[in-house]
C-alpha positions in Angstrom: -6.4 -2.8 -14.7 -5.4 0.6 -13.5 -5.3 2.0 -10.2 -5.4 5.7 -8.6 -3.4 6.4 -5.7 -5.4 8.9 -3.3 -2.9 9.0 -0.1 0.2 8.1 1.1 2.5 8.6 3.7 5.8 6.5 5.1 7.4 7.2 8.9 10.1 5.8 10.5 9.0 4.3 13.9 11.0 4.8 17.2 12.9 1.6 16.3 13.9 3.2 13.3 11.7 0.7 11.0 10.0 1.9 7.7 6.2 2.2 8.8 3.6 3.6 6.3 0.9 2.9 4.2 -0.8 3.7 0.5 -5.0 4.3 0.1 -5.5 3.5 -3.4 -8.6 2.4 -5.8 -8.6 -0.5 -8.4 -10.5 -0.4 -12.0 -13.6 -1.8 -11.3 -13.5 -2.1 -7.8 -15.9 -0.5 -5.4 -14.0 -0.1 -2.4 -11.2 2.0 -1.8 -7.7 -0.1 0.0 -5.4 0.3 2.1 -2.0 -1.4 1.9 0.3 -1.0 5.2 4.0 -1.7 4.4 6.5 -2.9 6.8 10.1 -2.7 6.9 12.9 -3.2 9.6 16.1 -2.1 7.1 13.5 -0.4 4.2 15.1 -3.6 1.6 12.7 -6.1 2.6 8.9 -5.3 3.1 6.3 -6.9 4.7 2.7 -5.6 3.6 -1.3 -6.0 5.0 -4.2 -5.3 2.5 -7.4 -3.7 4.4 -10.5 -2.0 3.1 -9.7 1.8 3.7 -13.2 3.0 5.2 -15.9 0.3 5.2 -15.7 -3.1 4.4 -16.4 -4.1 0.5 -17.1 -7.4 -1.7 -14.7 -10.1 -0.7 -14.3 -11.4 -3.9 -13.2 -7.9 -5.0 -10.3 -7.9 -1.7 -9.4 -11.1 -2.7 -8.5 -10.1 -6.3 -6.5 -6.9 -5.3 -4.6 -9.2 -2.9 -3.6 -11.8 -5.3 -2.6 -9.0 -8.1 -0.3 -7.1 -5.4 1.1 -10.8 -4.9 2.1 -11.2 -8.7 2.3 -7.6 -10.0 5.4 -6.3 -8.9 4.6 -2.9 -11.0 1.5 -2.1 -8.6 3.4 -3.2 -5.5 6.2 -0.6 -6.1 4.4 2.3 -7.3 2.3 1.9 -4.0 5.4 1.6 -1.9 7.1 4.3 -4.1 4.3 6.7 -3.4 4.7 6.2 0.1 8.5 6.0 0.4 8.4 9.6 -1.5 6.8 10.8 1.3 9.9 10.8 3.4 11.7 12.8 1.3 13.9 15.7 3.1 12.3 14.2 6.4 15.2 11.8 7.1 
């Protein structure tokens, strides 16, 4: 299943913790997500899965969920997008 990336962007918060997020599609899926990852060190990250824009199928979120969960490929190109995003801004 491939996936596009349409957006990302990663910010360090006033605490200095790795705040940012990745807008991306699945193959086959209809809705558009967004992934939020968190961070205190930028080793260990936290994440949320939302729709990006309106709400979709839930079996559909469901299914991106559990592959983020197992694929660790897809997790760190998404993170990777957004962790490029800070580059030169540190």
């Amino acid at each position: 299943m491939d996936f596009t990336i349409i957006e990302a962007e990663m910010k360090l918060d006033e605490e200095r913790h790795y705040v940012g997020h990745t807008i991306f599609t699945l193959e086959g899926h209809k809705s558009k997500y967004e992934v939020t990852f968190f961070s205190k060190k930028g080793n260990d990250w936290d994440y949320s899965l939302n729709y990006a824009g309106e709400s979709g199928i839930e079996e559909e979120m469901l299914q991106a969920d559990a592959r983020l969960e197992e694929d660790d490929d897809l997790f760190d190109a998404l993170l990777d997008a957004a962790m490029d995003t800070m580059e030169g801004s540190e």
